[in-house]
C-alpha positions in Angstrom: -25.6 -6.8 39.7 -26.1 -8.8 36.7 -26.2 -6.0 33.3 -29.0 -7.2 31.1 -28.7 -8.1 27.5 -30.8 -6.7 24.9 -31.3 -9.1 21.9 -30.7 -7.0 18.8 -33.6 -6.1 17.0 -34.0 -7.5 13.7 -34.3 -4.0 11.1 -36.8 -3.4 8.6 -36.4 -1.9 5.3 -37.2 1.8 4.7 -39.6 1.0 2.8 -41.5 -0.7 5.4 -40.7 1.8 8.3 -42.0 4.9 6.8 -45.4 4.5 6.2 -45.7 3.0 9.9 -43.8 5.8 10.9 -46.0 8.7 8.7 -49.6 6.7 9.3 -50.9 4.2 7.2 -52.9 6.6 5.1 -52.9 8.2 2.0 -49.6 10.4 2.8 -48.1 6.8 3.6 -48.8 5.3 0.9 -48.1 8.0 -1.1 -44.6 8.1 -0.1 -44.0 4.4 -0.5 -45.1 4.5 -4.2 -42.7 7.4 -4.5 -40.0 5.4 -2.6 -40.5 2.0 -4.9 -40.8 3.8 -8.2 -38.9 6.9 -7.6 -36.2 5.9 -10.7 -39.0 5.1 -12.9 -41.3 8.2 -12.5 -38.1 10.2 -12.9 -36.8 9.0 -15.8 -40.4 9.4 -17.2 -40.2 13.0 -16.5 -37.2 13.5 -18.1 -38.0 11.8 -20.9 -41.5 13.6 -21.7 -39.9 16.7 -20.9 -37.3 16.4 -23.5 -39.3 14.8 -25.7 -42.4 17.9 -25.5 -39.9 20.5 -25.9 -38.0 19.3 -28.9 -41.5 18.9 -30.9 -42.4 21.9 -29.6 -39.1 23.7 -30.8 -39.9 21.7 -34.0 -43.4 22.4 -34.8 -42.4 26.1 -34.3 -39.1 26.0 -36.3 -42.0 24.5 -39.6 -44.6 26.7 -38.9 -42.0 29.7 -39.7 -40.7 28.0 -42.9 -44.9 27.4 -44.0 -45.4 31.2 -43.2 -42.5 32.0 -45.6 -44.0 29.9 -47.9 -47.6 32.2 -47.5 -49.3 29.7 -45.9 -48.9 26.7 -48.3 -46.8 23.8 -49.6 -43.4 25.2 -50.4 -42.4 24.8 -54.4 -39.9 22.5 -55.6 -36.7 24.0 -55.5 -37.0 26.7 -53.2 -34.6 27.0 -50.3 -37.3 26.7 -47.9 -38.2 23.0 -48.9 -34.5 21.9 -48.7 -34.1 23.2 -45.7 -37.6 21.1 -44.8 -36.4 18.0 -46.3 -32.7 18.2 -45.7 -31.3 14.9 -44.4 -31.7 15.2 -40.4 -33.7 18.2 -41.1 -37.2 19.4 -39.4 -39.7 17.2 -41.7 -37.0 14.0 -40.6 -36.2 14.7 -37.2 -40.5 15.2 -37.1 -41.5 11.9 -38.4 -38.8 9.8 -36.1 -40.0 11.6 -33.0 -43.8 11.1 -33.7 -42.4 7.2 -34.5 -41.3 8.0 -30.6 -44.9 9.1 -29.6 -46.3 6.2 -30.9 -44.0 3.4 -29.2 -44.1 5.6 -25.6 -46.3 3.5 -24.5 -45.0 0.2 -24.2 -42.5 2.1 -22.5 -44.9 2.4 -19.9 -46.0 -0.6 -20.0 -42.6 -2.0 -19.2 -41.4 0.3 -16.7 -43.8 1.8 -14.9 -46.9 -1.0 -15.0 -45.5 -4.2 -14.9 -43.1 -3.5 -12.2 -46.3 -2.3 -9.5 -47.1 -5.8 -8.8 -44.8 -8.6 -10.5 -41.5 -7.0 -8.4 -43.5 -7.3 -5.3 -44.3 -10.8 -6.3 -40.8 -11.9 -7.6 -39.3 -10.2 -4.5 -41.6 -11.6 -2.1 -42.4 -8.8 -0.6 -46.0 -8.6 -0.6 -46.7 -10.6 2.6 -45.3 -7.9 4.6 -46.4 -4.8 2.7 -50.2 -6.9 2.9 -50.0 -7.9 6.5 -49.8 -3.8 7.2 -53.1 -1.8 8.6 -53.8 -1.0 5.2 -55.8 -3.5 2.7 -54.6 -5.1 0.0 -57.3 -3.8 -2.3 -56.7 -0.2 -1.0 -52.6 -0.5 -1.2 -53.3 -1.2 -4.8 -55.6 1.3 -6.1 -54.1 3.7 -4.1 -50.6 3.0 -5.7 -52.6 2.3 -9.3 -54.5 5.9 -8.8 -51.2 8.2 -8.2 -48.9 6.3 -10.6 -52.0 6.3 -12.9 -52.6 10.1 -12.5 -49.1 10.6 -13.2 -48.5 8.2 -16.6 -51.9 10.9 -17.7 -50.3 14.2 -16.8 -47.3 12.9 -18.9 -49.2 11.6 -21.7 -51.8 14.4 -21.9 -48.8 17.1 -22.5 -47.2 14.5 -24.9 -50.2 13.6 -26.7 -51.4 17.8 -27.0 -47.7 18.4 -28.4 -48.2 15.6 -30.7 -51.0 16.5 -32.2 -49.8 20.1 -33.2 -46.5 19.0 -34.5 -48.5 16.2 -36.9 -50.8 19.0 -38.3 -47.6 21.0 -38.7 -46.2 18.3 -40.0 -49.3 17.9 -42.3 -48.7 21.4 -43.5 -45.8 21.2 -44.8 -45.4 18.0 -46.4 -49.2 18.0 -47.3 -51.2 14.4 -47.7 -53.5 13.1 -45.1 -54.0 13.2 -41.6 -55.6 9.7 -41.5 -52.5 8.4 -43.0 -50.1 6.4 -40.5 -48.4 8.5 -37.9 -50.3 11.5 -38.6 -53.2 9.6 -37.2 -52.0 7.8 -34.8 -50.7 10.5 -32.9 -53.1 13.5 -32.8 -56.2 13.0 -31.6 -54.7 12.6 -28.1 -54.6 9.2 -29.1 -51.0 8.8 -27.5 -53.2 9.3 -24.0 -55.9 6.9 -24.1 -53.2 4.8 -25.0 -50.9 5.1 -22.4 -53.1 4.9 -20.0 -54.0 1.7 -21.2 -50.7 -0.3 -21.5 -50.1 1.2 -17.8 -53.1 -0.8 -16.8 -52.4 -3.4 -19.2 -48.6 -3.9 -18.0 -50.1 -4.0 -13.8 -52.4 -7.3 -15.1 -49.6 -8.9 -16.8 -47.4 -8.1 -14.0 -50.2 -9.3 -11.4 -50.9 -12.4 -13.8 -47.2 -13.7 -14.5 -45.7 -12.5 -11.2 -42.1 -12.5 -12.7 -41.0 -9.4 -14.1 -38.9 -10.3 -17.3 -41.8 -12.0 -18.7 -44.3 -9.9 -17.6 -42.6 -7.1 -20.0 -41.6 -9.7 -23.2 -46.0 -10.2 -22.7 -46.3 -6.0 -22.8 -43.7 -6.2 -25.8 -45.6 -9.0 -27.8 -49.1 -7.6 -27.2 -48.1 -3.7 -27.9 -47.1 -4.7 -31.2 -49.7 -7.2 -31.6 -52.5 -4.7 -30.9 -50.6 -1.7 -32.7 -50.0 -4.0 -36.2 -54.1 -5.2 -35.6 -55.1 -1.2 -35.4 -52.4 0.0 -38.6 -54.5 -3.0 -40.4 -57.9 -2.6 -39.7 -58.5 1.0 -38.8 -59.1 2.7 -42.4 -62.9 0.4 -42.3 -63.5 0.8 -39.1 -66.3 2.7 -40.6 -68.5 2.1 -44.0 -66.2 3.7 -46.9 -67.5 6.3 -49.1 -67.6 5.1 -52.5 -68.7 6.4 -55.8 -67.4 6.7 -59.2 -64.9 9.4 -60.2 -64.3 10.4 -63.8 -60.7 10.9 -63.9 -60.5 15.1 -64.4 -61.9 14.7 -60.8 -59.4 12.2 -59.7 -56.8 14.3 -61.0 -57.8 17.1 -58.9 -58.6 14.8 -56.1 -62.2 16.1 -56.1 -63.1 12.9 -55.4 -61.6 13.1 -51.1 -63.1 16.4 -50.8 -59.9 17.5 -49.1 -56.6 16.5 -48.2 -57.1 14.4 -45.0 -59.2 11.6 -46.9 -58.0 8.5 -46.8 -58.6 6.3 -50.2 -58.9 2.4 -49.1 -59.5 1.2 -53.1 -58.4 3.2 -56.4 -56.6 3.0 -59.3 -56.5 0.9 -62.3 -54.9 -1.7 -63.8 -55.2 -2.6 -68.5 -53.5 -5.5 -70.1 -53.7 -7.6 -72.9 -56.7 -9.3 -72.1 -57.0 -7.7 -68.5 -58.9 -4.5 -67.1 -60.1 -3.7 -63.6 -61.5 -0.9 -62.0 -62.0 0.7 -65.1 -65.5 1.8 -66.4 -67.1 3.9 -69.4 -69.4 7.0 -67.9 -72.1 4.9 -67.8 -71.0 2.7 -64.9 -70.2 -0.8 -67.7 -67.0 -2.1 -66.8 -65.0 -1.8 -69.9 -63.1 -4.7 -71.3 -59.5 -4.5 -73.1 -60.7 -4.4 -76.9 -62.8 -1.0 -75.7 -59.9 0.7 -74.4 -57.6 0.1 -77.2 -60.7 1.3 -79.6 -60.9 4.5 -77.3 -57.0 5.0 -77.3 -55.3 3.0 -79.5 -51.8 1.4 -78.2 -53.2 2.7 -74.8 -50.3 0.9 -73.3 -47.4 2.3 -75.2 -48.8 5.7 -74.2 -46.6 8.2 -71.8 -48.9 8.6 -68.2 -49.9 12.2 -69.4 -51.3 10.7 -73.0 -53.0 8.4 -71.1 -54.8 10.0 -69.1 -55.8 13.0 -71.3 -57.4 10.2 -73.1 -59.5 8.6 -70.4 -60.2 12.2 -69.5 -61.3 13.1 -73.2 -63.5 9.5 -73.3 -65.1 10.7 -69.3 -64.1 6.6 -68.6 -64.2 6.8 -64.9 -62.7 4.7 -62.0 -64.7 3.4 -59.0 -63.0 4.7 -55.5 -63.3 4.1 -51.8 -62.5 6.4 -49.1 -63.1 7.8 -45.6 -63.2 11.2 -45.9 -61.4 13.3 -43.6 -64.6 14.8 -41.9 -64.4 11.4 -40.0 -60.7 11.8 -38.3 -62.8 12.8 -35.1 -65.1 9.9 -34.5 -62.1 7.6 -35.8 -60.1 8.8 -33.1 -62.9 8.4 -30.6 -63.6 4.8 -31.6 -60.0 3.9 -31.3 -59.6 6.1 -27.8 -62.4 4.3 -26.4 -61.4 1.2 -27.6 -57.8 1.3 -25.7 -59.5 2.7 -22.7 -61.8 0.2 -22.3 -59.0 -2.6 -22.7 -57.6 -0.6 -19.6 -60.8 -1.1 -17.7 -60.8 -4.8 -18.6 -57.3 -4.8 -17.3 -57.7 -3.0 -14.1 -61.0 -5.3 -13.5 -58.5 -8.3 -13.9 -55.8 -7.2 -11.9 -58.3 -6.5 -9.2 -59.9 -10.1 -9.3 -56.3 -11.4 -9.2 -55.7 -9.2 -5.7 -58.8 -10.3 -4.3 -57.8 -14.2 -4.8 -54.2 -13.8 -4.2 -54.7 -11.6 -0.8 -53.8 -14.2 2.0 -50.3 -15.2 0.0 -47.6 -13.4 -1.9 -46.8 -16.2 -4.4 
């Protein structure tokens, strides 16, 4: 009798198998998404977790030195501002890890949205995970929805952490919440935008179809967008502006609190030159005014100076957003990133549609 002879069978990758092998549903595919991106998601985790806890730690370690200091901005010299401001101290260590916050997501960007469709590309692997029973359409939102949900668990703890260490932050070292990282980081700002560069990194990764460029495209346009929101942020509404005689400028009467944010102040005399400064009718005043007013105004010392602008009620004209508006700000911004991640996630769906029959 003639044995027979079974022609091996070719194997299939893991990553194939399973979701035959646990149904082609949403367990499946659950498990696949964990299977690709397991080193990303847990690297992720690890990384929000340390970084939630040490700002935590932080805004708690602050809040202790503010109560010591009854509730207010330490005085110079006291052992409880050195110990604020000490070289790798709290108000340091504070300001570099809200720096952090802000660059977290390009991060995700990089690693955990370009790499959902440009690796599948680049590997050429889409044909087979396509030609399964599930859809294209449904792989992807299914692996966009739980990778998606996880980037806004992650960012939503962040962003809530954030935003109590920057008040903290602002506490201590008083000035304004509108002011740089302060702003850019409360407001669950850190969120919306996370969320969005995820989105954003799947289009470019679904556009390019390599994955080194896909993520020097996140790089560029993260800073791009971030430089373009640092710039034009402070008039993203209609300043308040008045004139402010400069007792109240002194006082800073003229913000109404701490949080404002002043766009145009300040003065500038000169032989021959002076701007922004006006008499307390509202007349600009020219240089031969100023020296009748205070003679050898610029030889003055700064406290001279001013007692006699004070003492002649001259007044300078000032801009600001006051810090009433910090909320809608950080709504305008918030729904400005999310809906770039909209317009992303429309794209990368158009691109699936076209590119459904061929994976590259």
């Amino acid at each position: 009798m003639t044995s027979l002879t079974h022609a091996p069978r070719a194997e299939k990758s893991p990553d194939v198998l399973e979701p035959a092998r646990r149904g082609a549903g949403f367990a499946g595919l659950a498990w696949l998404t964990w299977r690709q991106h397991r080193l990303a998601l847990f690297s992720s985790l690890v990384l929000a977790a340390v970084l939630t806890g040490w700002m935590a730690y932080l805004a708690s370690d602050m809040t202790s030195i503010y109560h010591q200091c009854h509730d207010t901005l330490c005085p110079p010299g006291s052992p409880q501002l050195e110990t604020l401001n000490a070289p790798f101290g709290p108000v340091d260590i504070a300001n570099k890890l809200l720096l952090a916050v802000q660059y977290l997501p390009v991060l995700i960007g990089m690693f955990l949205g370009v790499p959902l469709l440009a690796r599948e590309y680049e590997q050429r692997t889409l044909l087979l995970a396509w030609s399964q029973d599930v859809s294209p359409v449904r792989w992807l939102w299914t692996k966009i929805v739980l990778i998606g949900l996880f980037v806004a668990a992650l960012t939503a703890a962040l962003s809530a952490v954030a935003d109590h260490l920057a008040h903290v932050l602002h506490d201590v070292v008083g000035g304004s919440m509108f002011d740089g990282t302060l702003f850019l980081d409360s407001g669950m700002l850190p969120l919306a935008n996370g969320v969005s560069w995820f989105a954003i990194g799947v289009a470019l990764g679904a556009a390019i179809r390599r994955v080194l460029p896909a993520v020097m495209a996140v790089i560029t346009g993260f800073i791009g967008l971030l430089l373009t929101v640092q710039w034009r942020y402070p008039t993203l509404m209609t300043p308040v502006s008045r004139f402010s005689e400069f007792s109240d400028a002194a006082n800073h009467d003229h913000t109404a609190s701490t949080n404002a944010l002043v766009i145009k102040a300040g003065i500038q005399v000169g032989p021959g030159h002076v701007v922004n400064l006006f008499d307390a009718s509202g007349h600009a005043l020219s240089y031969a005014q100023v020296q009748h007013a205070c003679p050898n105004f610029l030889s003055l010392s700064g406290k001279a100076s001013l007692s006699c602008l004070v003492r002649n009620h001259f007044q300078q004209y000032v801009e600001y957003q006051p810090g009433s508006r910090i909320p809608e700000f950080h709504l305008i911004l918030a729904s400005g990133y999310l809906g770039l991640g909209v317009l992303a996630l429309a794209a990368v769906w158009l691109l699936v549609r076209r590119a459904s029959l061929s994976a590259g």
